[in-house]
N, C-alpha and C positions, 0 to 999 in steps of 0.2 A: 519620434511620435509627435502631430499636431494634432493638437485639440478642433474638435468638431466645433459647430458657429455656437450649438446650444452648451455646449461645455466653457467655451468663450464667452458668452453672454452670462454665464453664472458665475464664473471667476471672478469679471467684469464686476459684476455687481456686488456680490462680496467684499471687493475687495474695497467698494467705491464707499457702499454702507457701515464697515469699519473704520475706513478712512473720516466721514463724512461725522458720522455720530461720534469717534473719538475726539476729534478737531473740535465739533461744539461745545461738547461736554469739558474736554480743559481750555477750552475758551469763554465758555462760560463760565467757571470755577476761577479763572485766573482775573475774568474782567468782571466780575458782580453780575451781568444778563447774558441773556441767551443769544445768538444769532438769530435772527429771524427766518421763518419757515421757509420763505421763500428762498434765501440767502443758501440756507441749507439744501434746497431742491437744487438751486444754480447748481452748488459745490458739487454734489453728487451727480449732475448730470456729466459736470466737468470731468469728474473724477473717473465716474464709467468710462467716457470715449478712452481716459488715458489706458485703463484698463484692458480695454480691450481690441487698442491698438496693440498693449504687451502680450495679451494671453494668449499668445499662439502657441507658447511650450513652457515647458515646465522653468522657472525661476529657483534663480540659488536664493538662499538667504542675507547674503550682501545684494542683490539686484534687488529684492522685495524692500530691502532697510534703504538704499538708496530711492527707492521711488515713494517710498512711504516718506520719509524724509522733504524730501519734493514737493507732492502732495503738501504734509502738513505746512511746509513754509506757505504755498500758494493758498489754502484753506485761510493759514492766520490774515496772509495778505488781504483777502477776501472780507474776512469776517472784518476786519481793520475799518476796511473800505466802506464795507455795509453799515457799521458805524456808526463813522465820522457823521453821516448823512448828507443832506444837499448844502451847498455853497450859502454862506448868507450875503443878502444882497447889498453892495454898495460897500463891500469887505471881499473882492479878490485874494483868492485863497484862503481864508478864511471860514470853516466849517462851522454849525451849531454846536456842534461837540467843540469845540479846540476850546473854548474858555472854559470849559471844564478839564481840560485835560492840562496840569501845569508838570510842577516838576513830578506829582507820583505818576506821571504819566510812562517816566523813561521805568520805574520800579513795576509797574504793571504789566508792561511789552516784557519784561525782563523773565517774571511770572508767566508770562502767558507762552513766550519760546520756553522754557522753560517745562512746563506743559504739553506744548507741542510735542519736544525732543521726547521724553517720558513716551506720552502714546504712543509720538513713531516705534519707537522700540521694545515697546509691551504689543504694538500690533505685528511690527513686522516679525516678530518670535511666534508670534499665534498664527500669523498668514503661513510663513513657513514650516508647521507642522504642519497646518490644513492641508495647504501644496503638496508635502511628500504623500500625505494618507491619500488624496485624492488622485495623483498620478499612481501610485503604485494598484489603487486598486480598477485603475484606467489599463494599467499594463497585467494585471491579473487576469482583469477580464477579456481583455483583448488574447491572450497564451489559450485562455477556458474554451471560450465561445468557437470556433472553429473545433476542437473535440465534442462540444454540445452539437454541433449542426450536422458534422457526419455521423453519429448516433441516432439524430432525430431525422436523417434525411430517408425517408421512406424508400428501402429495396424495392428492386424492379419487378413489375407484375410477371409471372412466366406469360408465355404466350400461351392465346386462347384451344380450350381442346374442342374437337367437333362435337357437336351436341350429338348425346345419343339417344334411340326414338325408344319413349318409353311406349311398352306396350301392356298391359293390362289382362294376365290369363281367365283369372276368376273372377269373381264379383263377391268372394267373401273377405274376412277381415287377414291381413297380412300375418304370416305363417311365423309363431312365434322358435327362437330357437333358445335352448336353453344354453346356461353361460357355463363352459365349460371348467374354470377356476370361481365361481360362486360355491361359497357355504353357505346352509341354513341352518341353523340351530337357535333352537328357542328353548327357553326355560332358564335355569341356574345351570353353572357349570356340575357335569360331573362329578364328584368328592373324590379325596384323593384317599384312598385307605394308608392308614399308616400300621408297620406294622411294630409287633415289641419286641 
């Protein structure tokens, strides 16, 4: 069973916004600030395509932990980058960050993989229930819906009868006939005599 473009695009994006928001959040936590909005838009838009170029079928949960895994490396890389900031001048390769960045710097990247690893594997356990409930009720629905459609698929009209000519004897009110299993009774029931 493949997943439809809109079922694609939702996985995609779930998977991209777990990804995206877990990475900032122990990147943030591991390095003192946040990644920047924009930084974060990049990741996730990155993260979607990878998304959903996977989402065409259902994932095991070692394929969800390997790509999550992936993801967060590329994410730290990213957020790294985002950083460091631009070059300062007349200092080839040299960043405005690097003079703040001395020895806690290797104990911070340490924290922050660190971090990383954690989320991957708190997200790719969460991603892999989502994936089973969501395929199983993909293949539920898909077993249902064909017994739903030929129930609601509307039987065939019989063919039409010739119209018959109505004709009109009298000109008084139509001849009532009385109901032949009709009761009338009014009042209390009967009493039932008892006897001693």
């Amino acid at each position: 069973m493949s997943a439809s473009p809109a079922v694609r695009g939702l996985r995609a994006a779930v998977f991209a916004a777990v990804c995206v928001l877990l990475a900032a959040a122990g990147h943030g936590l591991a390095m003192g600030e946040m990644p920047s909005p924009g930084s974060d838009g990049a990741g996730f838009l990155a993260v979607f395509a990878l998304g959903w170029t996977l989402g065409g079928r259902e994932r095991s949960g070692t394929g969800i932990g390997a790509t999550m895994l992936l993801t967060q490396a590329g994410l730290h890389a990213w957020f790294d980058a985002d950083r460091a900031g631009p070059p300062m001048a007349g200092m080839p390769g040299m960043t405005g960050t690097s003079l703040r960045m001395t020895a806690a710097s290797a104990h911070t990247t340490a924290h922050a993989t660190a971090a990383h690893l954690l989320a991957a594997l708190a997200a790719s356990w969460w991603l892999r229930r989502g994936e089973a409930a969501l395929w199983a009720l993909l293949r539920r629905t898909a077993a249902l819906v064909p017994g739903l459609l030929t129930r609601w698929r509307p039987a065939p009209l019989p063919d039409a009868a010739e119209p018959v000519p109505r004709t009109r004897v009298g000109h008084g009110p139509p001849r009532r006939v009385p109901l032949r299993h009709a009761v009338t009774r009014r009042g209390p029931p009967v009493p039932i005599p008892y006897s001693p």
